[in-house]
DRENMAR-540293 format. One record per residue (C-alpha): residue number from 0; residue in three letters; x, y, z. Coordinates in nm, 2 decimals. Example, Ala and Ser with C-alpha at 12.3 -4.5 7.8 and 13.67 -1.06 7.14 Angstrom:
<atoms>
+-----+-----+--------+--------+--------+
:   k :   r :      x :      y :      z :
+-----+-----+--------+--------+--------+
:   0 : ALA :   1.23 :  -0.45 :   0.78 :
:   1 : SER :   1.37 :  -0.11 :   0.71 :
+-----+-----+--------+--------+--------+
</atoms>
This chain:
<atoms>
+-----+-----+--------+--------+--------+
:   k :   r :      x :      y :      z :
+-----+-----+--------+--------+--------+
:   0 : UNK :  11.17 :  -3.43 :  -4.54 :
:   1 : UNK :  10.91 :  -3.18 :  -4.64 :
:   2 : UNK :  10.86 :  -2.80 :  -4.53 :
:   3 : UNK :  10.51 :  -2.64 :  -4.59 :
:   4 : UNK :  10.49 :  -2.31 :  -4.57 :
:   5 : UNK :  10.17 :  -2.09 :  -4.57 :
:   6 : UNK :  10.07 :  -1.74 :  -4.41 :
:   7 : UNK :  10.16 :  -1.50 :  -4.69 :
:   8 : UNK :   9.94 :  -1.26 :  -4.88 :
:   9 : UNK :   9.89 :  -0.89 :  -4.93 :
:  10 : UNK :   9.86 :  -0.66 :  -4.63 :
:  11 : UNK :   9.91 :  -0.30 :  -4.55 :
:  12 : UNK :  10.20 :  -0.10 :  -4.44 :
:  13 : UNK :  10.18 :  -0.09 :  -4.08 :
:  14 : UNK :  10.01 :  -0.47 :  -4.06 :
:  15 : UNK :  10.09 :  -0.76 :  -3.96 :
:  16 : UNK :  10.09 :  -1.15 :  -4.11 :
:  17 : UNK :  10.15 :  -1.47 :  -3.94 :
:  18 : UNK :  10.38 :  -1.70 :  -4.16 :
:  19 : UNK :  10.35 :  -2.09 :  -4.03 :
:  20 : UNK :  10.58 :  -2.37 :  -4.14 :
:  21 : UNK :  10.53 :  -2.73 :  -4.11 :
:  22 : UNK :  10.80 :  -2.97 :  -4.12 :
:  23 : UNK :  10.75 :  -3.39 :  -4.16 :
:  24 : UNK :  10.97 :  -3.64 :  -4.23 :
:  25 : UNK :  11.21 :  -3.51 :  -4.01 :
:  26 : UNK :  11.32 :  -3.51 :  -3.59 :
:  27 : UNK :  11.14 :  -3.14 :  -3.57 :
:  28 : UNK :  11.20 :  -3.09 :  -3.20 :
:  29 : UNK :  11.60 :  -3.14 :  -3.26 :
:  30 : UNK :  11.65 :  -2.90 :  -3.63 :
:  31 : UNK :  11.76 :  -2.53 :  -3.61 :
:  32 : UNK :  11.49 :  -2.35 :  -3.84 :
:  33 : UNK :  11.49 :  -2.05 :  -4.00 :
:  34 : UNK :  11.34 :  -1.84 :  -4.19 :
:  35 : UNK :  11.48 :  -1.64 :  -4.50 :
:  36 : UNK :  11.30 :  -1.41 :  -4.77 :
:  37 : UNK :  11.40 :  -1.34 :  -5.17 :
:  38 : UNK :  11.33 :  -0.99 :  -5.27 :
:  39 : UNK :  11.30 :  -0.95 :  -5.67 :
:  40 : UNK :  11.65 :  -0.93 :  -5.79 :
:  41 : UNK :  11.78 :  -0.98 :  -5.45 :
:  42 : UNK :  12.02 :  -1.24 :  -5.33 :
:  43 : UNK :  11.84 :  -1.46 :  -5.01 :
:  44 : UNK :  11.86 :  -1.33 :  -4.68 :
:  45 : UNK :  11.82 :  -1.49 :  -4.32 :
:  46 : UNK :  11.53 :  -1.28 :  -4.12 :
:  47 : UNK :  11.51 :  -1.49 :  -3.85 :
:  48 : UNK :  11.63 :  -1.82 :  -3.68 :
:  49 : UNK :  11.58 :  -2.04 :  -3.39 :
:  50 : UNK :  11.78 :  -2.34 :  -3.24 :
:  51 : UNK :  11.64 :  -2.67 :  -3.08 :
:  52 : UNK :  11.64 :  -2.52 :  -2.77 :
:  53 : UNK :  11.50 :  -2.20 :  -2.84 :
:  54 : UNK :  11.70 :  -1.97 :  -2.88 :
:  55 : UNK :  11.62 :  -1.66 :  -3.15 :
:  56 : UNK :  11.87 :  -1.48 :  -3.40 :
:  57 : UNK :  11.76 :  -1.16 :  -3.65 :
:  58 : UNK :  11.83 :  -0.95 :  -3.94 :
:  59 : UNK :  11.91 :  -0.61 :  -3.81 :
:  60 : UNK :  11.60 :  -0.51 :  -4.05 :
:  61 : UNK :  11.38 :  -0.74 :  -3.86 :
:  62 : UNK :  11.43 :  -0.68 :  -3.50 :
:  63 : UNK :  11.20 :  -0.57 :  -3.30 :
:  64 : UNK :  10.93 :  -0.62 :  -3.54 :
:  65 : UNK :  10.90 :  -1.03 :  -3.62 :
:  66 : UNK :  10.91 :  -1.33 :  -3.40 :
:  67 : UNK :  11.05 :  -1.64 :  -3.47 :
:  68 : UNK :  10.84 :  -1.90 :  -3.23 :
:  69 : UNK :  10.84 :  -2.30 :  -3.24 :
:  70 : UNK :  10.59 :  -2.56 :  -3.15 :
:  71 : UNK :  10.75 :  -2.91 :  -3.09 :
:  72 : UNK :  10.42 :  -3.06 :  -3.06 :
:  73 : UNK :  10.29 :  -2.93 :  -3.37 :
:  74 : UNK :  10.60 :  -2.97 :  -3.56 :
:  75 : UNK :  10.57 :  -2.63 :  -3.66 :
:  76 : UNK :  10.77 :  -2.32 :  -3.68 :
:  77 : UNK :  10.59 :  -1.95 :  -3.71 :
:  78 : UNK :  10.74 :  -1.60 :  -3.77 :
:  79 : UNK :  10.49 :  -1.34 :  -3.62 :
:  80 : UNK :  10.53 :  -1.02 :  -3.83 :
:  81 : UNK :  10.39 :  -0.69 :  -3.73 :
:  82 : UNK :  10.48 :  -0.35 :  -3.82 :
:  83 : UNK :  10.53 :  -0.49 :  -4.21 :
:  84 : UNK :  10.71 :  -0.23 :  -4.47 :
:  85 : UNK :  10.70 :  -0.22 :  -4.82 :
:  86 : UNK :  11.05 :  -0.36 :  -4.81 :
:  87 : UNK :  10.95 :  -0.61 :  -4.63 :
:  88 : UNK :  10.80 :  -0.75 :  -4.95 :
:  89 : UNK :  10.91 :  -1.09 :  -5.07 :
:  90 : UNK :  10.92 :  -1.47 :  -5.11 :
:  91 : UNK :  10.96 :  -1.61 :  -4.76 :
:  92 : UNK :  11.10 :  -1.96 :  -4.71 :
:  93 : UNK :  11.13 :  -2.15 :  -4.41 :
:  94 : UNK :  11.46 :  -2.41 :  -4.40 :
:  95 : UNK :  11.61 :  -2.66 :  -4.21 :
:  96 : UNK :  11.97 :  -2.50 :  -4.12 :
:  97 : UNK :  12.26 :  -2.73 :  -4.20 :
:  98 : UNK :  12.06 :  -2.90 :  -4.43 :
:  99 : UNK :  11.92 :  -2.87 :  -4.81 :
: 100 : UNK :  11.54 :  -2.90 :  -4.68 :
: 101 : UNK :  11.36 :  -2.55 :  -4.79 :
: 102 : UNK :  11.00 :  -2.50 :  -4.76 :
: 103 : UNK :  10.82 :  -2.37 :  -5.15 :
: 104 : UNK :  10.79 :  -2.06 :  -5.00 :
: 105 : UNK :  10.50 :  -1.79 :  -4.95 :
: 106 : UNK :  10.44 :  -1.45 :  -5.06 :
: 107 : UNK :  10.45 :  -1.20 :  -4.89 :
: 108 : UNK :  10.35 :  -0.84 :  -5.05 :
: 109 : UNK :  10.32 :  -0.47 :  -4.80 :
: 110 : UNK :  10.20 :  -0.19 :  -5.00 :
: 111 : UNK :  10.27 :   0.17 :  -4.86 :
+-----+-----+--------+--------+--------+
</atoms>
């Protein structure tokens, strides 16, 4: 199973970014996905997930601001972020939920 994630980069308080995530190796259309975000010196958090059959989940931080979305064709999950804050800043990682499959991760940097 591999998870590539891609998307990140430096943006603008106020912004947005799309992150993307391709899975292989793996029955896409049938995992939960999520993704979660390491802040320096911060333990991992869940920002968003999504179950086989669509259905989202999100941080309280989050809400209202990202979307979690899934192509089954593509094999790809995205998290749609707008409205980005400087604490918004961190590694994001997209993961297979009951499993140990995590994407490398992509950075993500707001600057006020």
């Amino acid at each position: 199973v591999q998870l590539q994630a891609s998307g990140g980069g430096l943006v603008q308080a106020g912004g947005s970014l799309r992150l993307s995530c391709l899975a292989s190796g793996t029955m896409f259309r049938t995992k939960h996905m999520g993704w979660y975000r390491q802040a320096p010196g911060m333990q991992r958090e869940s920002v968003a997930t999504i179950t086989a059959l669509g259905s989202t989940n999100y941080a309280s931080s989050v809400e209202g601001r990202f979307t979690i979305s899934r192509d089954n064709i593509k094999n790809t999950v995205y998290l749609q972020m707008n409205n980005l804050k400087p604490e918004d800043t961190a590694i994001y990682y997209c993961h297979i939920i009951r499993s140990t499959a995590w994407g490398q991760g992509t950075l993500v940097t707001v600057s006020s």
